[in-house]
Every structure is written in structure tokens, then in C-alpha cells.
C-alpha positions in Angstrom: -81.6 65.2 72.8 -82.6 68.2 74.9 -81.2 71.3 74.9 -78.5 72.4 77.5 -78.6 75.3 79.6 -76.0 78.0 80.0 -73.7 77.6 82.5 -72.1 80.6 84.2 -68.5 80.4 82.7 -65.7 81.2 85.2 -62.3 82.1 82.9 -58.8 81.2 85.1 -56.8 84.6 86.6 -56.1 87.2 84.9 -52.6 87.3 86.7 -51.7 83.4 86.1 -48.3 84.3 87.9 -50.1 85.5 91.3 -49.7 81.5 92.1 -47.0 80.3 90.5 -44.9 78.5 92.5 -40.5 78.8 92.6 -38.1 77.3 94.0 -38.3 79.2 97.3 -41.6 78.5 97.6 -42.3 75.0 95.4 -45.9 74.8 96.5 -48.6 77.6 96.0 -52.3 76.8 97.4 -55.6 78.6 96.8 -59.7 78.2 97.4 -61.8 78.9 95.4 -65.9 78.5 96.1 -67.9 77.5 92.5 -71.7 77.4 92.5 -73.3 74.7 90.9 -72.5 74.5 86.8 -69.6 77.4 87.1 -67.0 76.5 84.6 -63.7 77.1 84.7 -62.7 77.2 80.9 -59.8 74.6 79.6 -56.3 76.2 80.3 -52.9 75.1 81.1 -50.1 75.6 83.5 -46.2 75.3 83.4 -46.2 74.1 86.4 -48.1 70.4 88.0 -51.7 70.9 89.7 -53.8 69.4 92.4 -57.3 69.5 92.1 -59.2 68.8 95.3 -62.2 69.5 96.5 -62.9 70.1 100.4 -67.0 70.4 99.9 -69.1 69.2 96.8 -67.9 67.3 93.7 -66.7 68.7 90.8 -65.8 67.6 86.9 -61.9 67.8 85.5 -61.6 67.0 81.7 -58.2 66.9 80.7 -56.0 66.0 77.4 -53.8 63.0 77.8 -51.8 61.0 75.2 -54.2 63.0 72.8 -57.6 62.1 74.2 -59.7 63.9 76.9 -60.6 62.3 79.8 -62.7 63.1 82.2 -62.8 62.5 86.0 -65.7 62.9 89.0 -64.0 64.1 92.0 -65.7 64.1 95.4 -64.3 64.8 98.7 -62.6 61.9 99.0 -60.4 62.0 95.8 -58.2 64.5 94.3 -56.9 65.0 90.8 -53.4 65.5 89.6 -52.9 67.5 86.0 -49.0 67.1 85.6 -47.5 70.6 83.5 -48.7 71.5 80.3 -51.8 69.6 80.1 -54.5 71.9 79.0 -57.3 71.3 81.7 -61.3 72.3 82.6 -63.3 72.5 85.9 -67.1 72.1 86.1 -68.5 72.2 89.6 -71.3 69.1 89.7 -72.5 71.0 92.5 -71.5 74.0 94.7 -68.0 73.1 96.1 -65.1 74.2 97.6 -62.3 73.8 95.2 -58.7 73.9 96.5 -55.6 73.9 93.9 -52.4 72.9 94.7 -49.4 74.2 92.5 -46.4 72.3 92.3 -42.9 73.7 91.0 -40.8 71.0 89.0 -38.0 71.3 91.7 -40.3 69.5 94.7 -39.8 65.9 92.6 -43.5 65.1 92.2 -43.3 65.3 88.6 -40.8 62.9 88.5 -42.4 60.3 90.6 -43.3 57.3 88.9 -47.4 57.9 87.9 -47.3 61.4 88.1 -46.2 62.1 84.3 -49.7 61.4 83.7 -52.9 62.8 84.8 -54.5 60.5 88.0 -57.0 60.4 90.6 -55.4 60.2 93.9 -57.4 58.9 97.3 -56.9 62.2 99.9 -56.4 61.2 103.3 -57.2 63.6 106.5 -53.6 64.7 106.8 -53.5 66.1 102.9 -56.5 68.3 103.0 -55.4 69.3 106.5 -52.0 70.7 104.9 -53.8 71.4 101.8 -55.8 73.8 104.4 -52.8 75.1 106.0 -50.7 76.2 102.5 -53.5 78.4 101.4 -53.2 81.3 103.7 -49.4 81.2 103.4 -49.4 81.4 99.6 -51.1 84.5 99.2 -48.7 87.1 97.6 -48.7 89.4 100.1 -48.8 86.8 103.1 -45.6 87.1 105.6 -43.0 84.3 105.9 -43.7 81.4 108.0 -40.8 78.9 109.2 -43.2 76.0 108.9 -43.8 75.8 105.1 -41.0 74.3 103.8 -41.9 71.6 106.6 -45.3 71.3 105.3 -44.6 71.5 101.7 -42.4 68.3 102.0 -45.0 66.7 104.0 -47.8 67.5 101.2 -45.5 66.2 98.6 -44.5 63.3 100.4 -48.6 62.6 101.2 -48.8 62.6 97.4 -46.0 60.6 96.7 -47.8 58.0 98.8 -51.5 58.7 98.0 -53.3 55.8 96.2 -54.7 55.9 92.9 -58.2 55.2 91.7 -59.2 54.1 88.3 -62.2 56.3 88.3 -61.4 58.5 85.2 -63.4 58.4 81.9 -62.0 58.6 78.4 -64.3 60.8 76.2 -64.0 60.2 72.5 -63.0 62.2 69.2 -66.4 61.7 67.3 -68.8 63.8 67.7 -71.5 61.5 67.3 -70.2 59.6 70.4 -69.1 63.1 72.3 -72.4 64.1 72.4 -73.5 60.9 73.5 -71.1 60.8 76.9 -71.8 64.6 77.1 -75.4 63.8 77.6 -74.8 61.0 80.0 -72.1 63.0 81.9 -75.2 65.3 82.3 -77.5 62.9 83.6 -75.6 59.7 84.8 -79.6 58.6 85.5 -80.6 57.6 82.3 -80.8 54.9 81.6 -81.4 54.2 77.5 -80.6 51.5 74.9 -77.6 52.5 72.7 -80.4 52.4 69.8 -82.2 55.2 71.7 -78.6 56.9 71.4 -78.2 55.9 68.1 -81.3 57.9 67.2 -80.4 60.8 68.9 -77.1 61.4 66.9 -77.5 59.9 64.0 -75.6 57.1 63.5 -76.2 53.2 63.9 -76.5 51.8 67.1 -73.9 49.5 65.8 -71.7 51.9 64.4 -71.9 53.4 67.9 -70.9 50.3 69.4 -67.8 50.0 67.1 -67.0 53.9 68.4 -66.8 52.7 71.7 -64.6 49.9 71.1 -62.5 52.0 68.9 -62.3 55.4 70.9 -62.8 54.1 74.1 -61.3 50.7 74.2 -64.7 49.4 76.5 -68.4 48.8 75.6 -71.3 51.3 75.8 -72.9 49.1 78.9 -69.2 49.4 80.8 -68.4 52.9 80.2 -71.5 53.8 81.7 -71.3 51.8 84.6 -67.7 53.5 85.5 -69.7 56.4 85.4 -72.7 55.5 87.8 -69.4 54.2 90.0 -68.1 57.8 89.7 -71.3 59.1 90.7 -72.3 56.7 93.7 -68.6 57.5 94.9 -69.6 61.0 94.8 -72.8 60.9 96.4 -71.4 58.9 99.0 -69.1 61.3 100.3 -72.0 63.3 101.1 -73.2 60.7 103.6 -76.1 60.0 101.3 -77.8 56.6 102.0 -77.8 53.3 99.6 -81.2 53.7 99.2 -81.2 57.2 97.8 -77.8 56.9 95.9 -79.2 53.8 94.0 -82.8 55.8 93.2 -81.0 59.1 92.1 -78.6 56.9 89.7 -82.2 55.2 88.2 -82.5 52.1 89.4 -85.5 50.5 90.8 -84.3 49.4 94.2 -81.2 49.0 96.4 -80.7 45.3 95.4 -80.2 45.9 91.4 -78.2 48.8 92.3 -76.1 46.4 94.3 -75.6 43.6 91.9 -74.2 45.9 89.5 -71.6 47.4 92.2 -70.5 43.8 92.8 -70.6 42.6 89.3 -68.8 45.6 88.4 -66.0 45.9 91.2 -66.6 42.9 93.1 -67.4 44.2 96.4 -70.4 45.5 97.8 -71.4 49.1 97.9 -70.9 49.2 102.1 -67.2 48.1 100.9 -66.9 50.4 98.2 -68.4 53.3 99.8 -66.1 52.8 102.4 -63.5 54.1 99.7 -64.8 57.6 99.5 
């Protein structure tokens, strides 16, 4: 298995209260731009977090019910890390982060959903106010009348925002880490669990026991969820079928097509039009 390269790592403020959000004002927004493979190291928050990003597509890992998860979000999508779940960003590709903070007191948290971490469908009117709250939440930014308006629109955009089953459980073993590490890398390979098996290891059917274990799926479905992850991403960036389906490793449009419907049951036109 090759080598990886260093990343550039990005560590969270050094002044985590310069955001935190109160009671008078529930909801603190900031940008933030990340080059390609800048990490923001894992870290957690007392308060709930939105992770959105307005240009490029980034990674989120996070802890839930004691496994990490991770989740691809393009433009189209955001992700929601309730409090206290400890939490890492990885930029795919250069991208324009926004982060939403969300005091207990605005009622997200206890929204049905939302005591869990989810990916969330953004429609034009939450990156708009997303846009809007950043300015306004700098420290030393003057009052404005119309944030408490938009604050309770944001929230009430979340409450109504769809979910999408697009997040990926990463396992426990190391063995299998390293092999959803490597696939999380390149999504384009496309290799036989015994080639993975060799790599690590271990059996290619004591891999395929992991993945039923840990992961509750089969080595042939997890990855598909992650080529859907991927084509959602490159979609967002207006990138035709043709290309999405080559840069994912398959031979043609067509095979990349039958495994979208077999998979989701739509076609890609259909589930593009998600992103």
C-alpha cells in the first residue's frame, strides 16, 4: 500500500471562545478558505456545529455511538456535529468552509434527528443566511436589528432541511481502517478484497467478516456508498457523466450508470439532480 503524503495540518483557534455562541447571540458564523489536504485536527465543541461548504468538498469524520464516521460534503450538503462530539475536517479539495455555531437555547439540539450527527440537503436560502451571519459574528462587529430575524430563519431552515444517508462508518480494526483509509484516498480503485487482504495482512475472508461485523454492510456496498459520495461531489461542480464516471474508474458511462441504479434506484441525471 503506498505511502501517504503529508498533509499541511490546520489545528482549530487558539481562542475557541472568539465564536462561541450565547444566549444573546445563539448563532455565531465564520469562513474559513482550506487548500487542498489542509486538516483541521479532531476537536470538540460545547456547543452544536454546522459544517457547510460554499465552494469545493470537504471530509468530516466524527465519533458517534462509539464509532467514527465519516462524511463527503459538497456544495450541496451540509453536516451537523451536535455538542461534544469530537470532530475532524479534511478539505478534498480547496474550499470554502463556512461553520455555523449553535447555542443549546435556539432548540436545534432538541429537534428530533439532530442528537446525532447528519448530513443535511442546503437549500439557496441557508447558505444565503449562512452568508449573511458571518460578518455579523465577528467579535468586534456592531449590532444589527436583523439577526435575531435571521438566526430564527437559519434554525428554522435546519429544522426543515432533508437528510441524506451519505455518511460512512469507518471501523475499529486497524487492518480494515487502513483499508477505508486507502479507498477514502482514492475512491478510483477499484481492487478485489483479496488484493486488500494482501495489503494488510489478514484473509480476504476475515476482512469480509470485519465488514459485516464493524460495518454492518459488505466490502462491494460500502464502497459503492463511497463512489455515491464522490459522484455527488463531483456533480456539484457541474462536471459531466462522462467524466464523473471515468475519474471514479469505470470503463464507460453505461457501467457507471447501472451501478447508480442498482444502487439507489434512479439514474445518475435523477440523482445528480440531488446535489
Amino acid at each position: 500500500m503506498s505511502q501517504k503524503k503529508p498533509r499541511r495540518r490546520v489545528l482549530p483557534p487558539h481562542d475557541p471562545q472568539r465564536y462561541a455562541p450565547s444566549p444573546a447571540h445563539p448563532v455565531r458564523a465564520k469562513a474559513r478558505l482550506m487548500a487542498h489536504d489542509m486538516d483541521i485536527q479532531p476537536h470538540q465543541h460545547d456547543w452544536g456545529q454546522l459544517v457547510l461548504s460554499m465552494a469545493g468538498a470537504v471530509r468530516v469524520e466524527a465519533e458517534q455511538a462509539g464509532q467514527t464516521h465519516a462524511f463527503i460534503v459538497p456544495p450541496a450538503r451540509a453536516v451537523w456535529i451536535p455538542a461534544g462530539v469530537v470532530h475532524a475536517v479534511r478539505a478534498i479539495e480547496q474550499a470554502e468552509l463556512r461553520t455555523a455555531y449553535l447555542h443549546a437555547g435556539c432548540g436545534l439540539a432538541a429537534t428530533r434527528g439532530f442528537e446525532r450527527c447528519r448530513v443535511l440537503e442546503v437549500s439557496p436560502l441557508l447558505r444565503e443566511l449562512q452568508r449573511e451571519l458571518t460578518p455579523l459574528s465577528e467579535p468586534d462587529a456592531p449590532g444589527d436589528p436583523r439577526e435575531p430575524l435571521l438566526v430564527a430563519l437559519l434554525v428554522a431552515e435546519l429544522q426543515r432541511a432533508a437528510p441524506v444517508a451519505l455518511g460512512l462508518a469507518l471501523p475499529q480494526d486497524k487492518r480494515l481502517r487502513r483499508v477505508c483509509e486507502a479507498l477514502l484516498e482514492h475512491p478510483q480503485q477499484d481492487q478485489e478484497l483479496r488484493h486488500w487482504a494482501g495489503e494488510v495482512g489478514a484473509s480476504e475472508r476475515t476482512l469480509a467478516r470485519l465488514f459485516r461485523q464493524e460495518l454492518g454492510t459488505s466490502y462491494r456496498h460500502w464502497r459503492q456508498q463511497l463512489l455515491l459520495a464522490q459522484a455527488l461531489s463531483l456533480a456539484a461542480r457541474k462536471r459531466p457523466l462522462a467524466s464523473i464516471a471515468a475519474e471514479l474508474g469505470y470503463a464507460n458511462p453505461s457501467a457507471f450508470s447501472a451501478m447508480v441504479k442498482r444502487t439507489v434506484g434512479m439514474s445518475p441525471r435523477e440523482f445528480f439532480a440531488l446535489a
